[in-house]
C-alpha positions in Angstrom: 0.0 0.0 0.0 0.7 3.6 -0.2 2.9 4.8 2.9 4.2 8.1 3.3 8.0 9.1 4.0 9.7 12.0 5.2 11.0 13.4 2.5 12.2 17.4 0.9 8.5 18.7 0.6 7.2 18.0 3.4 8.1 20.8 5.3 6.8 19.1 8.6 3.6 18.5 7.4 2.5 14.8 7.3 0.3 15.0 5.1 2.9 16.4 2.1 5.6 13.7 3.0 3.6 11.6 0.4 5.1 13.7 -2.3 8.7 11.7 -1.8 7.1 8.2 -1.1 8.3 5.7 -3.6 4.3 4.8 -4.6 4.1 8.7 -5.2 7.5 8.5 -7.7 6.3 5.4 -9.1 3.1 7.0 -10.4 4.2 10.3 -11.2 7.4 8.7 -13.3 6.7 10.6 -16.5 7.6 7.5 -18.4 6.3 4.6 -16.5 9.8 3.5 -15.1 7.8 0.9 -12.5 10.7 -2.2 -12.7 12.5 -0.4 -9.7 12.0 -1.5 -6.4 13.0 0.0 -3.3 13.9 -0.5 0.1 12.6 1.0 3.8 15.8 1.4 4.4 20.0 1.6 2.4 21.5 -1.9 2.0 24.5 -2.8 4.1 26.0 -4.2 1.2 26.5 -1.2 -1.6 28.5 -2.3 -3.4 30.7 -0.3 -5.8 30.5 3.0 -7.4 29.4 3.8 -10.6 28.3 7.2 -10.3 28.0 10.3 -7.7 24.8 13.0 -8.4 24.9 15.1 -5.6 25.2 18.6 -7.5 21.5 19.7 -7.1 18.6 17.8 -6.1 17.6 15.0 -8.3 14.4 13.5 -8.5 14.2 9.4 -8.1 13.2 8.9 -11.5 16.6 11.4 -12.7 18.2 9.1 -10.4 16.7 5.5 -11.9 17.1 7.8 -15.6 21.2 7.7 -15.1 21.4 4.0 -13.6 19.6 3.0 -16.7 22.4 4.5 -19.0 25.5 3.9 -17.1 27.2 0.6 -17.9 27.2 -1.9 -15.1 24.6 -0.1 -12.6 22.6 -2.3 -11.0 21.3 0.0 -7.9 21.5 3.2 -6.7 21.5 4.5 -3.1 19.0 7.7 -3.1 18.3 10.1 -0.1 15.3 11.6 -0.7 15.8 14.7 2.2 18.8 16.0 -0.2 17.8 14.4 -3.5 21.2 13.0 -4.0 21.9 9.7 -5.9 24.7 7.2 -5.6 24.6 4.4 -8.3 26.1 1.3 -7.9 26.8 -2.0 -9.1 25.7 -4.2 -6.4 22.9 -7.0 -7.4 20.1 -6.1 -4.7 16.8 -8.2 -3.9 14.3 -8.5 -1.6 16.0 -9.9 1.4 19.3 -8.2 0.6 19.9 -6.8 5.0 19.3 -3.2 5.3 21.1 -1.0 8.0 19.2 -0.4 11.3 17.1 2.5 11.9 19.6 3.4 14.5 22.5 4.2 12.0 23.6 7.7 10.2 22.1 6.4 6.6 18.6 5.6 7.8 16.4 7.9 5.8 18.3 6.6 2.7 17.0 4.1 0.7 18.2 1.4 -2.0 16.3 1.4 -5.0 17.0 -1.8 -7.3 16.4 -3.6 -10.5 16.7 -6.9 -11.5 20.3 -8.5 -12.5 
């Protein structure tokens, strides 16, 4: 189901963290770009770098948009309070561990395609 996460717009309001939700990026991708999945929280296991976008903000979909074109990315870690993206080449899945909610890269999130 939908569920909301604190994320750049919502300005402490609740009810606008939806706006940085993966189910909200999902369905306003402006080209459908649904074969990502995401996790709660950032993978222990990264993996190696195949690209830093930290410049400006970058939406998730600019984010899933450069991972698609850059040879050998597989994942990208994406923090969606600062809108910056970190691909990578690490083969991710559903039970890849995650860190805890206690450590410094909790609200950043792995997003993942198939390998």
């Amino acid at each position: 189901g939908f569920r909301p996460v604190w994320g750049i717009f919502n300005g402490g309001h609740d009810a606008l963290s939806a706006f940085s939700s993966h189910h909200f990026v999902l369905w306003a991708l402006p080209h459908g770009n649904a074969r990502y999945k995401v996790t709660d929280r950032v993978v222990t296991d990264q993996g190696g770098s195949k690209g830093e976008y930290t410049g400006r903000f970058y939406a998730a979909w600019e984010c899933m948009d450069k991972c698609d074109i850059t040879s050998g990315c597989a994942s990208f870690t994406y923090n969606p309070r600062v809108g910056h993206c970190h691909l990578k080449d690490e083969c991710v899945s559903s039970s890849s561990e995650v860190v805890s909610p206690h450590s410094d890269l909790f609200s950043s999130q792995t997003y993942w395609k198939e390998c």
